[in-house]
KEKELO-943589 format. One line per 5 residues: number of its first residue (from 1); for each residue x, y, z of N, C-alpha, C. Coordinates in Angstrom, 3 decimals, m for minus. Each point is the difference from the previous one (the first is absolute). Layout:
<pts>
NUM) X,Y,Z,X,Y,Z,X,Y,Z ~ ...
</pts>
This chain:
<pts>
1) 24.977,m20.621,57.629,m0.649,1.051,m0.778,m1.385,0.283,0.567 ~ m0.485,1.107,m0.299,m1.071,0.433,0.540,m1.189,m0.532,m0.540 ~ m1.268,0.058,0.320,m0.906,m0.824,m0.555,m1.014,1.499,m0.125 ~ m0.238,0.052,m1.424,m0.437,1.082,m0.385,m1.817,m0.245,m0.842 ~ m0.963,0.602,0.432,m1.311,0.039,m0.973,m0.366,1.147,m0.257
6) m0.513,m0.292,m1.271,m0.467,0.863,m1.656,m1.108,m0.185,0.025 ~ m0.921,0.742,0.748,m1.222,m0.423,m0.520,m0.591,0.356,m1.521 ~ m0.911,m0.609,m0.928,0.030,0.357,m1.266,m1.481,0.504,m0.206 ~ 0.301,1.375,m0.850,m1.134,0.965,0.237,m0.844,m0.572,m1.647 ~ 0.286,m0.928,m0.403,m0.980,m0.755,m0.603,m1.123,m0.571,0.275
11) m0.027,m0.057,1.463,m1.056,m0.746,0.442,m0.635,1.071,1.332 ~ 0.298,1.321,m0.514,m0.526,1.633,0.763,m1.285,0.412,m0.463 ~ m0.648,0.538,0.090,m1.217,0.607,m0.573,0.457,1.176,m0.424 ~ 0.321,0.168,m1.715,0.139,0.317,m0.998,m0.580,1.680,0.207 ~ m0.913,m0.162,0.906,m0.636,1.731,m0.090,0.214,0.412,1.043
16) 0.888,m0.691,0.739,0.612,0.784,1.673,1.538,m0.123,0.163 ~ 0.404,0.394,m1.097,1.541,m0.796,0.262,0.547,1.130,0.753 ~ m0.103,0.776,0.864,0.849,0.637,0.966,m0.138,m0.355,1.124 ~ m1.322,m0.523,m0.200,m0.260,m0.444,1.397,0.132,m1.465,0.352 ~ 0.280,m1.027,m0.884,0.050,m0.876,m0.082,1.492,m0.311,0.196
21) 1.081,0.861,m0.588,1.549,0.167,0.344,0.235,0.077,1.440 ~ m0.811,0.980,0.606,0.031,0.594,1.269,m0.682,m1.404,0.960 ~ m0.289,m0.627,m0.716,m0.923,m1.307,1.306,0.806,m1.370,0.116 ~ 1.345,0.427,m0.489,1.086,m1.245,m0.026,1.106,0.422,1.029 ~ m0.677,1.076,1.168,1.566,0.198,0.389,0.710,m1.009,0.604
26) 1.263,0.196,0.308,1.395,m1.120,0.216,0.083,m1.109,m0.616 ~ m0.678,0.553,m1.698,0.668,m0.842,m1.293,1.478,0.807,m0.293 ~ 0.954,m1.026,m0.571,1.207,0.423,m0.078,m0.133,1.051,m1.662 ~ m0.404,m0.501,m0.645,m0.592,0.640,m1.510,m1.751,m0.586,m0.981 ~ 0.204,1.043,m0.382,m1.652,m0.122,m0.676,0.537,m0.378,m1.343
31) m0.320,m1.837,m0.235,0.060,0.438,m1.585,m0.878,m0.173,m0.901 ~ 0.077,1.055,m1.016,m0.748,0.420,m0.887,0.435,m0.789,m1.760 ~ m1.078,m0.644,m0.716,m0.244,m1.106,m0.618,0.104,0.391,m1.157 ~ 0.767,0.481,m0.797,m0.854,0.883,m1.309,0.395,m1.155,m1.363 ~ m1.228,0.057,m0.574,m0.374,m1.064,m0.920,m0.539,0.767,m1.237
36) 0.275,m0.150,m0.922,m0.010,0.609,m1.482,m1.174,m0.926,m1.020 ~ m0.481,m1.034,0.462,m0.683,m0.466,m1.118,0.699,m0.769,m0.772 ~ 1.398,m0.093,m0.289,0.558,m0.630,m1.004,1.018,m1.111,0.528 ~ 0.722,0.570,0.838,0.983,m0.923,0.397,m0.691,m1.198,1.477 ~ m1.179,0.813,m0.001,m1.152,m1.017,1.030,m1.266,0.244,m0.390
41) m1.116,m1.222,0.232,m1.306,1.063,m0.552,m0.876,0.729,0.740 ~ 0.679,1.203,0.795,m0.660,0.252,0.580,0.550,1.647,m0.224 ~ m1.226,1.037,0.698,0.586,1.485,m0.111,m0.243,0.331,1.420 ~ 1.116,0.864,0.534,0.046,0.459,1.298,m0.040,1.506,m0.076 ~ 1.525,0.330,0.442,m0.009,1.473,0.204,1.146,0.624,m0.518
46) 0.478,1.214,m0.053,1.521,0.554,m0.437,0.364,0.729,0.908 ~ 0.917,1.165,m0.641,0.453,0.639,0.856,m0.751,1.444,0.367 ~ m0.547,m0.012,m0.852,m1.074,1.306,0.835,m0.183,m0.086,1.652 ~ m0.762,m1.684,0.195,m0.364,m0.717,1.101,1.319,0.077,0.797 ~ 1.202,m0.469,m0.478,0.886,m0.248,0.679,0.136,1.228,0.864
51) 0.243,1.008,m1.090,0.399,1.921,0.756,m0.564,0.289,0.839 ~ m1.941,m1.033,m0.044,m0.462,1.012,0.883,0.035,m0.833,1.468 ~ 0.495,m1.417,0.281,0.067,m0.832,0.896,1.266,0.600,0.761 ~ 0.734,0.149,m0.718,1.272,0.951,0.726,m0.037,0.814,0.702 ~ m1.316,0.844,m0.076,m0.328,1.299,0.666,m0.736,m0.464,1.025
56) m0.704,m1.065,m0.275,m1.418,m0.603,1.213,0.427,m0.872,0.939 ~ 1.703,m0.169,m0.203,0.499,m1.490,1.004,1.388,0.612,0.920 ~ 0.048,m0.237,0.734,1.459,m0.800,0.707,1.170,m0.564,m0.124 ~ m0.515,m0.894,m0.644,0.331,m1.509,m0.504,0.363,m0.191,m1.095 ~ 1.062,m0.633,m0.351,0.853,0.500,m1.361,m0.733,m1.097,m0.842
61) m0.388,0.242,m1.330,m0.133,m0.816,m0.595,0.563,m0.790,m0.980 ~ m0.152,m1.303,m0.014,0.743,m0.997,m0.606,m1.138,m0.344,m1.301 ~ 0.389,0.251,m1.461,m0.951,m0.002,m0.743,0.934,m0.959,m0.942 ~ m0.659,m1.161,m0.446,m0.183,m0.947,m0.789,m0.808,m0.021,m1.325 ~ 0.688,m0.286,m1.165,m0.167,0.805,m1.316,m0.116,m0.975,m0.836
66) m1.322,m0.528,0.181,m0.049,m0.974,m1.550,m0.542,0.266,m1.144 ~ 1.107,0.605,m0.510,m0.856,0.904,m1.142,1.536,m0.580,m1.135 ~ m0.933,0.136,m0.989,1.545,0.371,m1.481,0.411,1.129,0.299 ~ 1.194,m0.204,m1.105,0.866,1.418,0.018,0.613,0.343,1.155 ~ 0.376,m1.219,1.051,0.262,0.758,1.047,0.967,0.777,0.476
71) 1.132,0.093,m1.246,1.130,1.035,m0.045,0.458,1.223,0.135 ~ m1.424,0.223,m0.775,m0.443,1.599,m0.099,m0.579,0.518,0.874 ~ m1.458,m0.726,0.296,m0.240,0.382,1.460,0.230,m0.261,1.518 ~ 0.876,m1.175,0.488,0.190,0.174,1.352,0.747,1.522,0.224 ~ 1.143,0.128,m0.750,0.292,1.763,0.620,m0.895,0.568,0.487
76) m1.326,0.360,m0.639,m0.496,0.919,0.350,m0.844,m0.218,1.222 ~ 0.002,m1.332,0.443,m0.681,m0.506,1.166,0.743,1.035,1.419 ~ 1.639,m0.492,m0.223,0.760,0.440,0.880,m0.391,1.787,0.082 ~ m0.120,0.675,m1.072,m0.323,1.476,0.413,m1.145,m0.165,0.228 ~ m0.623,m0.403,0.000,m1.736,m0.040,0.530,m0.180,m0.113,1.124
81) 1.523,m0.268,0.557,m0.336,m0.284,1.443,0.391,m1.702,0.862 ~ m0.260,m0.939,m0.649,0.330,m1.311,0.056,1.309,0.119,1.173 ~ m0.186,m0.837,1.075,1.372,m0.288,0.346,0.664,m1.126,0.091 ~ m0.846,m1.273,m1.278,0.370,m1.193,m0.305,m0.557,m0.086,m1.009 ~ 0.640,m0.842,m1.506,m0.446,0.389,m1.309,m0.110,m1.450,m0.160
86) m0.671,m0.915,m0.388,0.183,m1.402,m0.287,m0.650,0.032,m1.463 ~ 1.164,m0.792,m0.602,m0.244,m0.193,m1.940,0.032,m1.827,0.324 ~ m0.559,m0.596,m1.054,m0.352,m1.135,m0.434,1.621,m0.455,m0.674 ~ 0.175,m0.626,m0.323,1.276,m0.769,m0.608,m0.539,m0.513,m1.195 ~ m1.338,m0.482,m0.473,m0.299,m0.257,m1.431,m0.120,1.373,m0.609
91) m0.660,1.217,0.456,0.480,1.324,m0.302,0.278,0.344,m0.375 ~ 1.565,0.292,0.550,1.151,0.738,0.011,0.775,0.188,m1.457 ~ 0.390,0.512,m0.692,1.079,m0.346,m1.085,1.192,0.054,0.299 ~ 0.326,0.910,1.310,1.825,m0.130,0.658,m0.820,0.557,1.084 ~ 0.207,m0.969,1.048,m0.244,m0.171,1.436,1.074,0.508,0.861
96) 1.165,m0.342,m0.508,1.015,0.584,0.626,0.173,1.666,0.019 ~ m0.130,0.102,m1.527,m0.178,1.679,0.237,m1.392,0.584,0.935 ~ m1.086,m1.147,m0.029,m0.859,1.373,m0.022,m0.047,m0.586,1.632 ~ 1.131,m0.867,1.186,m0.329,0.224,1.191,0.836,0.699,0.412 ~ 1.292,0.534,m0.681,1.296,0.927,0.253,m0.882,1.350,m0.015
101) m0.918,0.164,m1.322,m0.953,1.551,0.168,m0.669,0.189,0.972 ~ m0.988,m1.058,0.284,m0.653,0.202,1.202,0.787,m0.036,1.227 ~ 0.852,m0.392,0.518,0.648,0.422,1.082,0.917,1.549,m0.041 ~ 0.349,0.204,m0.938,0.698,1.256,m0.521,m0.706,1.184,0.027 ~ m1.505,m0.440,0.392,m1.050,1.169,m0.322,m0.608,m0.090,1.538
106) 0.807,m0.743,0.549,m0.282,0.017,1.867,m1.349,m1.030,0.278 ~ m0.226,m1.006,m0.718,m0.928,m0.953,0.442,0.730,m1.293,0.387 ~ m1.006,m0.620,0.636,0.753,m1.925,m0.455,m0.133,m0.404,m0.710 ~ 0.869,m0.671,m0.408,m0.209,m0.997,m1.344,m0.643,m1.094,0.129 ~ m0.967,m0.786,m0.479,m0.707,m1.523,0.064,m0.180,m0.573,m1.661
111) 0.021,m1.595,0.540,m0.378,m0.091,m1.350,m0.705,m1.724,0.426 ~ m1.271,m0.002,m1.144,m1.110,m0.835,0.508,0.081,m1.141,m1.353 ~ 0.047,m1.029,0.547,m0.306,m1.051,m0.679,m1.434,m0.847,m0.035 ~ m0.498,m0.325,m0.828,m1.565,m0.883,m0.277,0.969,m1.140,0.775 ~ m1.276,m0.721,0.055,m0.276,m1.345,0.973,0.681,m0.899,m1.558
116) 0.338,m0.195,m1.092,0.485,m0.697,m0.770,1.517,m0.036,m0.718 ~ 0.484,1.589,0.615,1.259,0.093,m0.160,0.452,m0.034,1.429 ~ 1.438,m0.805,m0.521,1.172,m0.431,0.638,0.586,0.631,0.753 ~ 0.607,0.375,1.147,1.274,0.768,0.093,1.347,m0.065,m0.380 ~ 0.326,m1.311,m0.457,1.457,m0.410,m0.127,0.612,1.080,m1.121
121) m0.763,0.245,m0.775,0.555,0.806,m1.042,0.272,1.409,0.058 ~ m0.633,0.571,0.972,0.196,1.149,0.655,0.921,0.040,1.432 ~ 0.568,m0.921,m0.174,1.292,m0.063,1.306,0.863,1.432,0.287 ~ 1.121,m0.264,m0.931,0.321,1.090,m0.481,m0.291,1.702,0.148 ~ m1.068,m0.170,m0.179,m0.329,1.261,m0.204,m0.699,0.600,1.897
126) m0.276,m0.800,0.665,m0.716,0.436,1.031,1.079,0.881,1.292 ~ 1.264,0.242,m0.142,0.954,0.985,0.338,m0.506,1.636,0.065 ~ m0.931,m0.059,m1.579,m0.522,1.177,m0.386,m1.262,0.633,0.730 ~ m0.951,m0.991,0.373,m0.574,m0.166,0.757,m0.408,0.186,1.706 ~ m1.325,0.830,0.725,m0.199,0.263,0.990,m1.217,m0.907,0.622
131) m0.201,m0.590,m1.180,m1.146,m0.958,0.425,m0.359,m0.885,m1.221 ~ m0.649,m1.101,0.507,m0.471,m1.154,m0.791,m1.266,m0.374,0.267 ~ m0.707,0.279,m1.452,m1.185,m0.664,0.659,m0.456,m0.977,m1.037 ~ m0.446,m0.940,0.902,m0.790,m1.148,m0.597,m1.425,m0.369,0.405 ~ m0.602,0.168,m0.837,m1.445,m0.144,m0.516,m0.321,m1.518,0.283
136) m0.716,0.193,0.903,m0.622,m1.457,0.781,m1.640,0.161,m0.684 ~ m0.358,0.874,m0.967,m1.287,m0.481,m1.027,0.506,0.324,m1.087 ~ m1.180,m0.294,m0.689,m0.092,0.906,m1.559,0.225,1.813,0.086 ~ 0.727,0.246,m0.566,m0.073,2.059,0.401,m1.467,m0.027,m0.751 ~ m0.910,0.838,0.187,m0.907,0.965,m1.075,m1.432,0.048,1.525
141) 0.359,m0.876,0.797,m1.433,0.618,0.238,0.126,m0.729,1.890 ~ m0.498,0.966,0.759,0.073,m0.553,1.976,m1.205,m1.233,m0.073 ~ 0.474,m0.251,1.243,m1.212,m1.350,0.636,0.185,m1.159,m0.744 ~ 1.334,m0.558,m0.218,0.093,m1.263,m0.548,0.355,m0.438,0.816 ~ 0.453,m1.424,m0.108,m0.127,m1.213,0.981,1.755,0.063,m0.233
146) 0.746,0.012,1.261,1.555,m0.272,m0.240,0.573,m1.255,m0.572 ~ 0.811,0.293,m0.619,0.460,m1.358,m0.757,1.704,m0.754,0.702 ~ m0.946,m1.268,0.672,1.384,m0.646,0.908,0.914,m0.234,m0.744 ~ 0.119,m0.036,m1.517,0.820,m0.733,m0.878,1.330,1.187,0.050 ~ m0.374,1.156,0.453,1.073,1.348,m0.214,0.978,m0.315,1.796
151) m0.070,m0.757,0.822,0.972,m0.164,0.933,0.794,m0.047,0.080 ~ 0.470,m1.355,m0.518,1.185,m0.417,m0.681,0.975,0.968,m0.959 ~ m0.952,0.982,m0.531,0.591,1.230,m1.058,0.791,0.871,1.192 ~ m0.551,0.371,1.464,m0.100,0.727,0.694,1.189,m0.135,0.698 ~ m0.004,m1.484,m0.032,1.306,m0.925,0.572,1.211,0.078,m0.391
156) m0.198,m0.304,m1.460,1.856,0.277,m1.079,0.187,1.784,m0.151 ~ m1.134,1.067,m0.046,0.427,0.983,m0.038,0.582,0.730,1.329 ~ m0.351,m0.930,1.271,0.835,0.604,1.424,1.061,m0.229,0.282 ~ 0.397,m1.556,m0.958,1.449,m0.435,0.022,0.607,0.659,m0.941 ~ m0.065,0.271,m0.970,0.442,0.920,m0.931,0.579,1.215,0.352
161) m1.046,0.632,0.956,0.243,1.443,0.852,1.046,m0.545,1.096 ~ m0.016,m1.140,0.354,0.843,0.152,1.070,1.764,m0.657,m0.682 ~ m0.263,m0.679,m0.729,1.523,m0.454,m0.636,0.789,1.334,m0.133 ~ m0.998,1.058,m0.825,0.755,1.340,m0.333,m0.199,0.834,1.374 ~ m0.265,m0.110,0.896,0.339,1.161,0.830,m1.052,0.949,m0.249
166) m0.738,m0.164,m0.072,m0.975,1.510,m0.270,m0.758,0.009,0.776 ~ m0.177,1.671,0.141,m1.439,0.380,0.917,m0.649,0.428,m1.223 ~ m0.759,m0.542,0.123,m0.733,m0.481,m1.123,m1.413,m0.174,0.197 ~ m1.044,0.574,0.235,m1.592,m0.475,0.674,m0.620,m0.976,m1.166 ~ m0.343,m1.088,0.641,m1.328,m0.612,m0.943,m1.159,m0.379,0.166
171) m0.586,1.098,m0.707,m1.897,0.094,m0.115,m0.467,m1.257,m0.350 ~ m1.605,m0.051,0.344,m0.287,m1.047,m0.669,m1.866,0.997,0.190 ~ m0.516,m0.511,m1.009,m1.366,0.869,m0.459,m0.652,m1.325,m0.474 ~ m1.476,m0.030,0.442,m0.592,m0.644,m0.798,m1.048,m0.719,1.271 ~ m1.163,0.245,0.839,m0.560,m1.207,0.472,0.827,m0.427,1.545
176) 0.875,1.438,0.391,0.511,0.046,1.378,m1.154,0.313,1.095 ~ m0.116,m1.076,0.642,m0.918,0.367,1.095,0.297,m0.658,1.063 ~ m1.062,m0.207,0.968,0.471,m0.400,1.522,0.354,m2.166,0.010 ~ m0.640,m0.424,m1.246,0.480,m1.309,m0.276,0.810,m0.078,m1.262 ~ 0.996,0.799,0.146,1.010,m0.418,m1.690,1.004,0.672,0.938
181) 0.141,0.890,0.995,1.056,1.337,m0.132,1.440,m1.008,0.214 ~ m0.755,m0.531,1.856,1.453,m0.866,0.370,0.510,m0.798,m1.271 ~ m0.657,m0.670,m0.496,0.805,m1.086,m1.259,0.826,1.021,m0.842 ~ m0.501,1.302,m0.264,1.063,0.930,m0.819,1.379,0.301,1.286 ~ m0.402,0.424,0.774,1.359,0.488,0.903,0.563,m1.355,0.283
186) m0.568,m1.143,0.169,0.987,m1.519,0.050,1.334,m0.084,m1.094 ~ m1.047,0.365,m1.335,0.822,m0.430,m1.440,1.145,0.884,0.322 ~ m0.242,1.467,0.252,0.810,1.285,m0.331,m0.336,1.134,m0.245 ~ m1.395,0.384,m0.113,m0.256,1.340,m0.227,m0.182,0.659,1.170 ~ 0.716,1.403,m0.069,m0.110,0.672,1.272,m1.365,1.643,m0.263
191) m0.365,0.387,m1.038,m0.379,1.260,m0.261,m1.371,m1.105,m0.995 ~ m1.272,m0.100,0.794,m0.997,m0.006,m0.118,m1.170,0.772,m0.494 ~ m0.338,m0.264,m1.386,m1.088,1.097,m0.372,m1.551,m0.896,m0.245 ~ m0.921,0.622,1.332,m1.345,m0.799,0.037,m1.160,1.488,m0.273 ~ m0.745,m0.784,m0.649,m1.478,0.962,m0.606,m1.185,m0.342,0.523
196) m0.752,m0.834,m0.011,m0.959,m0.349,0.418,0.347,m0.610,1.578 ~ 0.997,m0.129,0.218,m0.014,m0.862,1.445,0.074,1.492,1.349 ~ 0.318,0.691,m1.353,0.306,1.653,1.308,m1.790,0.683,m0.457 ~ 0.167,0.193,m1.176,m1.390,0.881,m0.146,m1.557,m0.178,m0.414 ~ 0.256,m1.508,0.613,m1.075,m0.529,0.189,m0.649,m0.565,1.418
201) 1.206,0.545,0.696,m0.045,m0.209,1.599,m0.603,1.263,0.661 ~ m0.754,m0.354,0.721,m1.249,1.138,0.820,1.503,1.135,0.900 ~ 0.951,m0.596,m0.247,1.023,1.194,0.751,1.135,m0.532,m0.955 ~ 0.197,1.487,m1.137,1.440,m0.989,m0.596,1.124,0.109,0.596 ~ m0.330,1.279,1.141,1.593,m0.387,0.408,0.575,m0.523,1.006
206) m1.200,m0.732,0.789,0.149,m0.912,0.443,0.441,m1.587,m0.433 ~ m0.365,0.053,m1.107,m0.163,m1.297,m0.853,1.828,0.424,m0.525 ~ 0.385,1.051,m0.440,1.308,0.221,m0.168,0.489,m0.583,1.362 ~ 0.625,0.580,1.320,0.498,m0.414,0.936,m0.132,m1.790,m0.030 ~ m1.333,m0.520,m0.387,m0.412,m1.379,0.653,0.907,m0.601,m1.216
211) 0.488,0.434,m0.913,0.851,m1.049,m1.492,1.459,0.605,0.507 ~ 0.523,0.896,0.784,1.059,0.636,0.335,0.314,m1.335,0.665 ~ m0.790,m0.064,1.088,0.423,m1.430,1.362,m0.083,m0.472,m0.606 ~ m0.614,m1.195,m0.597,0.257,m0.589,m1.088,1.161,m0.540,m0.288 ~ 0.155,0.835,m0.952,1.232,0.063,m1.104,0.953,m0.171,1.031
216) 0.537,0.637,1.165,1.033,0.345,0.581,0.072,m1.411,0.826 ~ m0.929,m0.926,0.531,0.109,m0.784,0.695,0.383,m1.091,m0.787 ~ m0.251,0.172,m1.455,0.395,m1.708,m0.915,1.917,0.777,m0.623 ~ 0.008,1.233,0.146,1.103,0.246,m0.423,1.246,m0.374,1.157 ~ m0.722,0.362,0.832,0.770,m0.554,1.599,0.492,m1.261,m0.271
221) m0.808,m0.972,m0.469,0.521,m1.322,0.194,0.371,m0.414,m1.347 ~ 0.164,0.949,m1.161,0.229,m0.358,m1.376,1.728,m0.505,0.445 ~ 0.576,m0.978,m0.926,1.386,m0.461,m0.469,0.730,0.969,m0.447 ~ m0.605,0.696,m0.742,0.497,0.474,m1.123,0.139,2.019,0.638 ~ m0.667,0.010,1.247,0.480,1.041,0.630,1.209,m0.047,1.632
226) 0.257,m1.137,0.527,0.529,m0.463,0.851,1.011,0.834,m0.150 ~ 0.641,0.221,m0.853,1.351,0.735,m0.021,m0.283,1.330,m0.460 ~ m1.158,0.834,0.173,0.196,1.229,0.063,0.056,0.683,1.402
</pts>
């Protein structure tokens, strides 16, 4: 599988975001963080922002939604433009329906788990699914310290993907930088989303390319990719 980075426009300067989209080129997607206050404590952005990133980018964006209610509003992410919709799994009230909508409405489907829920219980359901992501911090806020304890998470959800046969991508967010990335592409994650390690670098898209090698050189020798 391909080894894909997201740089995360959370950690962009807030009053240049076109230009700040535009300074990540040969990122695979831009994703965009949106946080409600309630379901994290923190407030970001909506879809106003989203509509108008659509117009200012390239680069499809992959927007991650920790917000309540997320039933009602991921749809409207997907017409906003989104060309990856990621809902939370504490969230959701029918996950299944609302990743059948979002793909039905021409996006990908994702769905994000906190660093304290499980995957086993969502087995099942990841068929429905275009991506997985697992939260290697706390969601609500960039520049935390990655948490090694989520590896092992990283580990049973690649075997999982691979028992069933799926192409299946799994994200991992949270504290990805140039000393955490390889240990994520070791465990299993192939689609990398870093914030401060890209846009806090005097060239982010250089600093993109430099987590690309990276990633691709620990995936090279990963187990758990040998047989792709």
């Amino acid at each position: 599988m391909a080894v894909q980075i997201n740089p995360s426009i959370l950690s962009a300067d807030f009053a240049r975001l076109a230009e700040e989209a535009k300074a990540v080129d040969g990122a695979d997607w831009l994703h965009v963080d949106v946080m409600d206050n309630h379901f994290v404590p923190n407030l970001t952005l909506g879809l106003p922002v989203v509509e108008s990133l659509v117009r200012a980018t390239d680069t499809p964006l992959d927007c991650h939604l920790m917000i309540e209610d997320v039933d009602r509003w991921a749809p409207q992410y997907v017409e906003a433009g989104a060309g990856s919709v990621t809902f939370h799994a504490e969230a959701a009230a029918a996950p299944v329906r609302l990743a059948r909508e979002i793909r039905a409405k021409g996006a990908r489907a994702s769905m994000a788990l906190k660093p304290a829920t499980p995957i086993e219980p969502y087995e099942d359901l990841l068929p429905e699914l275009d991506m997985l992501l697992i939260m290697t911090v706390e969601p609500g806020f960039g520049g935390q310290a990655f948490l090694d304890i989520m590896l092992p998470k990283i580990c049973r959800t690649r075997e999982l993907i691979s028992k069933h046969g799926l192409e299946l991508w799994l994200q991992v967010d949270g504290g990805v930088s140039a000393s955490t990335i390889e240990r994520c592409a070791e465990a299993g994650a192939d689609v990398f989303v870093a914030g401060s390690a890209v846009y806090g670098a005097a060239d982010p898209s250089a600093a993109v390319r430099a987590l690309r090698n990276q990633a691709e050189r620990a995936t090279a020798q990963a187990s758990w990719a040998c047989d792709d």
